[in-house]
C-alpha positions in Angstrom: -57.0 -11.6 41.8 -54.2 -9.0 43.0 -50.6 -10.8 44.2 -49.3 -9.3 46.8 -45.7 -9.5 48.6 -45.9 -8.8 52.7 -42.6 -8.5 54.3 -41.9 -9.0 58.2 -39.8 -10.1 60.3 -38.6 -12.6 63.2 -36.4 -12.6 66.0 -34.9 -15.9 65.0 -35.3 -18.6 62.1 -37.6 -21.0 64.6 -40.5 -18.1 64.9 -40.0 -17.3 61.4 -40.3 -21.0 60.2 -43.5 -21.6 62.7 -45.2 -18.9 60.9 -44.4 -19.6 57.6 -45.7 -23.2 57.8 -48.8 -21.9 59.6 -49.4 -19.2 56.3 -48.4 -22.5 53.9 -50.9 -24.8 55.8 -53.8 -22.5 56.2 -53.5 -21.5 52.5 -52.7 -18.4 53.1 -49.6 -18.3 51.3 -48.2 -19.9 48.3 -44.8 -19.5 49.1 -42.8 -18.2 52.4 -39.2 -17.3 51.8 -37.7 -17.4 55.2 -34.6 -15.8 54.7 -30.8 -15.2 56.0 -30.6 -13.4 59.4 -30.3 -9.8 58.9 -29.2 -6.7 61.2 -32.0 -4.1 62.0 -31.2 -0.7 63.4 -34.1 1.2 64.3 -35.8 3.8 66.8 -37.5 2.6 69.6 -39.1 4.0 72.5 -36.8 7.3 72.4 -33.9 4.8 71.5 -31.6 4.0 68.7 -31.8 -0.5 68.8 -30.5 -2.8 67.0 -30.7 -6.7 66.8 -30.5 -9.8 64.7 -33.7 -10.2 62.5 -35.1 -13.0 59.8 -36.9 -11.5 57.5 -39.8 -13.2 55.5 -41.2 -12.6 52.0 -45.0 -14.0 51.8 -46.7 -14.6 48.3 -50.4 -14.3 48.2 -53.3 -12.6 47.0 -54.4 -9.1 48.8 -57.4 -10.4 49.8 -55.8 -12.2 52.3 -53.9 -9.3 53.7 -56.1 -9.0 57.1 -56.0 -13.1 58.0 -51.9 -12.8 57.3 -51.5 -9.6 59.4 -53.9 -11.6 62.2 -51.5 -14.4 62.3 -48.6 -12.9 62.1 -49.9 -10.6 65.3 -50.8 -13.8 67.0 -47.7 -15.6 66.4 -45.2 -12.6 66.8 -43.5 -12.2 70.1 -42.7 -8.6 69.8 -45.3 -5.5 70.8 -45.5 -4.0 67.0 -44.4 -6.7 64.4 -43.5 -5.2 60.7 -46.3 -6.3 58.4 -46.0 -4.3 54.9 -47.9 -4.6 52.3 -45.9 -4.7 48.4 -48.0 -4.6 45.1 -46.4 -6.7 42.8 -47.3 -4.6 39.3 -46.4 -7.4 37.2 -44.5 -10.8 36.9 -44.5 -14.2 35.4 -47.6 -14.5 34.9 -47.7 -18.8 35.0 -45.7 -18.1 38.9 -48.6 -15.6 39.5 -51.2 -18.0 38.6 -49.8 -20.5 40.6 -50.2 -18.2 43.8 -53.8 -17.5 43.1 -54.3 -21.4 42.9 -52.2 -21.9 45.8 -54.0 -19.3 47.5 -57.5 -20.1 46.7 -59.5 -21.3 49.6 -62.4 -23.7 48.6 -65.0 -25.3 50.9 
């Protein structure tokens, strides 16, 4: 099993804490940090914007990547959400056996 880290973000803590618990309770998550507001600048649509943002860090295993990226589309309110994808080469590995536990969906 592969950990993974996929960041995104919200435009406020209430979004960002609905979809953490949704990632938590479906067990597609070990752990959601939901995480100070933030300032983004960015392009968009041929302009330069820029707005408060709470990002998220999401620990799980890659091979949930597509269900997380799904939800997070389904939950998000804005047109094209960030959803990236982080390999995590190497960590505590008791922490990273606690997200594949975590993680691992049984019938």
């Amino acid at each position: 099993m592969e950990t993974v880290l996929i960041i995104s973000n919200f435009p406020n803590k209430k979004s960002a804490m609905l979809c953490a618990e949704a990632l938590i309770d479906q067990r597609l998550a070990a752990c959601v940090n939901v995480l100070s507001p933030c300032a983004s600048v960015y392009h968009w649509q041929g302009k330069i914007e820029s707005t408060d943002e709470v990002p998220i860090l999401i620990k799980t295993q890659r091979q949930h990547y597509d269900l997380v990226e799904q939800l997070i589309k389904m939950m998000h309110p804005y047109e094209l959400p960030e959803v990236i994808l982080v390999p995590i080469q190497t960590g505590l590995p008791a922490y990273l056996q606690w997200v594949t536990d975590e993680t691992t969906i049984t019938d």
